[in-house]
C-alpha positions in Angstrom: 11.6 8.1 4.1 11.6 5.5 1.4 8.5 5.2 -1.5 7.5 9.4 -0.8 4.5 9.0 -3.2 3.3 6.9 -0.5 0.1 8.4 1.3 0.3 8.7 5.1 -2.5 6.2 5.7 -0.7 4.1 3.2 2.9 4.1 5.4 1.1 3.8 8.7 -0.4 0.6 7.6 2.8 -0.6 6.0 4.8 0.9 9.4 2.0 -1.5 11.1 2.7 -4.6 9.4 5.6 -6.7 11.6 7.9 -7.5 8.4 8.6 -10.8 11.0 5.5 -11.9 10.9 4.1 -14.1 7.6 0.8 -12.2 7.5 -1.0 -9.2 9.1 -4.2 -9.3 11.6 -6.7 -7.5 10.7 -7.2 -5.3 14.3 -9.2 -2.5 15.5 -6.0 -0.6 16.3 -4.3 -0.6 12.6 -7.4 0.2 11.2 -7.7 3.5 13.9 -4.0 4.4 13.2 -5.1 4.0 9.2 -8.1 6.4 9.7 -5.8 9.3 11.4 -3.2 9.5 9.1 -5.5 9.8 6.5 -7.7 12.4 8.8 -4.1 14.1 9.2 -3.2 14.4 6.1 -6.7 15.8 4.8 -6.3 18.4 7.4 -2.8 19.0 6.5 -3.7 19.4 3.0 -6.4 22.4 4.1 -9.4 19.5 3.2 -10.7 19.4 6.3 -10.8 22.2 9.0 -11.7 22.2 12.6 -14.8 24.0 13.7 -15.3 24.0 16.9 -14.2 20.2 17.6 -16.4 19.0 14.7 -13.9 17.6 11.7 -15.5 20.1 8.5 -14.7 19.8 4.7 -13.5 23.0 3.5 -15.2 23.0 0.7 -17.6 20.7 -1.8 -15.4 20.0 -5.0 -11.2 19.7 -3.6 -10.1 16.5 -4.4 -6.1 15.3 -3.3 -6.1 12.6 -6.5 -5.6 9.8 -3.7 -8.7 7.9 -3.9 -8.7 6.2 -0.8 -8.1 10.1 1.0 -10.9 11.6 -1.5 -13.5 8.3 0.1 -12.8 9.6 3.2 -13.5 13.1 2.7 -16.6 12.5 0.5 -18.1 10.6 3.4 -17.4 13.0 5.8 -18.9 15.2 3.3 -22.0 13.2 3.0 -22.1 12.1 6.7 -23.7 13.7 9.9 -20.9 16.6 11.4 -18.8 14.5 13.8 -15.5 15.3 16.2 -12.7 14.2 15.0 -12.2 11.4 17.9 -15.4 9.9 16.2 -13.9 9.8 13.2 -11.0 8.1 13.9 -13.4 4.8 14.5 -16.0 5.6 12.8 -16.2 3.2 9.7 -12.3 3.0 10.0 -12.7 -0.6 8.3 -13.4 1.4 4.9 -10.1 3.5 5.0 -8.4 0.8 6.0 -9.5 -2.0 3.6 -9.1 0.8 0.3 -5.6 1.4 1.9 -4.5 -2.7 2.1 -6.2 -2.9 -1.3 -4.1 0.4 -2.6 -0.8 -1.4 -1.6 -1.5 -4.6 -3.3 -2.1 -3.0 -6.6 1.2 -1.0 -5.8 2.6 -4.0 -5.1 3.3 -3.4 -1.6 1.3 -6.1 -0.7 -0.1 -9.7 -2.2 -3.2 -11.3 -1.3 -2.9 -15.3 -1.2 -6.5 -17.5 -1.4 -6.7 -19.8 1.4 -9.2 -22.1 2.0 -10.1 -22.2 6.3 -10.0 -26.1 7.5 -9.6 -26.6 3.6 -13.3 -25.7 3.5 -14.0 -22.4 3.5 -12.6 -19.6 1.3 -10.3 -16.8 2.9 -7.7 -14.5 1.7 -4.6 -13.5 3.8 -2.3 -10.4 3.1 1.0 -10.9 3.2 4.3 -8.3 2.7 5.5 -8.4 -1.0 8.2 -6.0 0.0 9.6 -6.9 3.5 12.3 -3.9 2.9 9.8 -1.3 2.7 8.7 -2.2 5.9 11.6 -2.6 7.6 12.8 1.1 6.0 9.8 2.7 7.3 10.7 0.8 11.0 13.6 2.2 11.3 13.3 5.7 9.8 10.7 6.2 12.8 12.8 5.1 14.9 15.5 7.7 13.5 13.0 10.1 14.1 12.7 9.4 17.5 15.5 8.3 18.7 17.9 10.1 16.6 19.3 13.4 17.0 17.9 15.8 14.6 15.7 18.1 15.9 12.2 18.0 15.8 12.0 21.4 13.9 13.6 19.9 10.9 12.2 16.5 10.5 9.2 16.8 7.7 6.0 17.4 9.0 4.8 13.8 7.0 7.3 12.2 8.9 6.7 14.0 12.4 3.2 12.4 12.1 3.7 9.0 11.0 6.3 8.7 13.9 4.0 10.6 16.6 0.7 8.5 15.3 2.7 5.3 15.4 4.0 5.9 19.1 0.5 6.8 19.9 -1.1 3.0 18.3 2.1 1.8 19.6 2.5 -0.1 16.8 5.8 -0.1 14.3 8.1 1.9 16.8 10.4 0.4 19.9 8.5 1.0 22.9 11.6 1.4 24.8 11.9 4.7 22.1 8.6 6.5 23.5 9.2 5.4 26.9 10.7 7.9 29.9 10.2 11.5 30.4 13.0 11.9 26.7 10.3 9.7 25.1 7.8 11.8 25.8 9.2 14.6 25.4 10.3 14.0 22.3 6.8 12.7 21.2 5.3 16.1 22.0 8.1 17.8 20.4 7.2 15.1 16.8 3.1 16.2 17.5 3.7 20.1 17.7 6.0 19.5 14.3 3.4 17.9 12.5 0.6 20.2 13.8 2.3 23.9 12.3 1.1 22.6 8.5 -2.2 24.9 8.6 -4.0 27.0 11.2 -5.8 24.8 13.6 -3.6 21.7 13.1 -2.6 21.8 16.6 -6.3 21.1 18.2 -6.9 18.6 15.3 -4.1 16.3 15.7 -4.2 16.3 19.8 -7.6 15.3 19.1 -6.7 12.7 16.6 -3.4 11.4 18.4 -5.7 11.5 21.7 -8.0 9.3 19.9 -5.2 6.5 18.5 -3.5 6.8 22.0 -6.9 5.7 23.8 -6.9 3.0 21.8 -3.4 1.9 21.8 -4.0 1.9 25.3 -7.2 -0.4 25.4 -5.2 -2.9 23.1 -1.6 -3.3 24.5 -1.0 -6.6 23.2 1.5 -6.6 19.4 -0.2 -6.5 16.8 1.0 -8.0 13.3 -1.1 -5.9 11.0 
């Protein structure tokens, strides 16, 4: 995939962003999808462990060096114990605003002033890199559709194209569609769960958890 440096959380919400569209909304799903990438990768880094359902930090001090990933896990950290399914919405906003805020001073992003009925102050974020986003569209589609097996597509990219087909948002619907679809979507899950022990229960908690609400919200997002 294009721009590796890229965070998980970081490509889901640029995989989100319909490169068609002039701006993004702002939606409760994108912000979910956000959350669990960055949940994923946490857990694929060894940061966070599963104990008994409840999402646990592995220790008091690790950090990745990603500081919208190291927010999340200190406020785990600092929070009540929750399951991962609670996780996934639980203060999403706050991953998912660090994340949009990330990509703009990447330069992934640009956030334009606006002024609501020329009264009222608002900013809008817009793509400053349309071919990112397209890449990132169609290298999950590749990884769905295309015929290299699940076993050696990268476990990053397993989970950006299984969490994505779970928001359904930034992959063909036609692609996760049908008994192939779904097959292949488990196949893409069980890939991006081998990273540690446990991975498996964690992400069909968390992929549960973005599915329910992919479900609840079928309409097209642009964000």
């Amino acid at each position: 995939m294009p721009n590796g440096s890229l965070s998980l959380p970081a490509r889901l919400c640029l995989l989100a962003w319909d490169p068609a569209g002039s701006t993004a909304t702002d939606t409760a799903r994108v912000q979910h999808l956000v959350r669990a990438g960055a949940l994923t990768e946490l857990a694929q880094h060894g940061l966070l462990t599963d104990d008994e359902g409840i999402a646990t930090p592995a220790d008091l001090d690790s950090r990745t060096g990603d500081a919208v990933l190291d927010g999340l896990l200190e406020l785990v950290r600092e929070s009540l114990p929750h399951r991962w399914r609670t996780w996934v919405r639980l203060h999403a906003r706050v991953t998912f605003d660090a994340v949009r805020e990330q990509l703009v001073a990447e330069g992934y992003l640009r956030a334009e002033k606006r002024r609501v009925l020329g009264v009222f102050p608002s900013v809008e974020y817009v793509l400053a890199r349309e071919a990112v986003a397209r890449a990132l569209r169609e290298d999950a589609r590749q990884v769905v559709e295309g015929p290299q097996a699940a076993g050696e597509v990268s476990e990053r990219d397993a989970a950006l194209a299984a969490l994505a087909a779970a928001a359904g948002l930034g992959v063909p619907r036609d692609s996760v569609s049908g008994v192939r679809g779904r097959e292949r979507i488990t196949e893409l899950t069980r890939r991006c769960a081998s990273a540690a022990p446990g991975m498996r229960k964690i992400v069909g908690e968390v992929w549960d958890a973005v599915s329910d609400e992919g479900a609840r919200s079928p309409v097209s997002a642009r964000g």
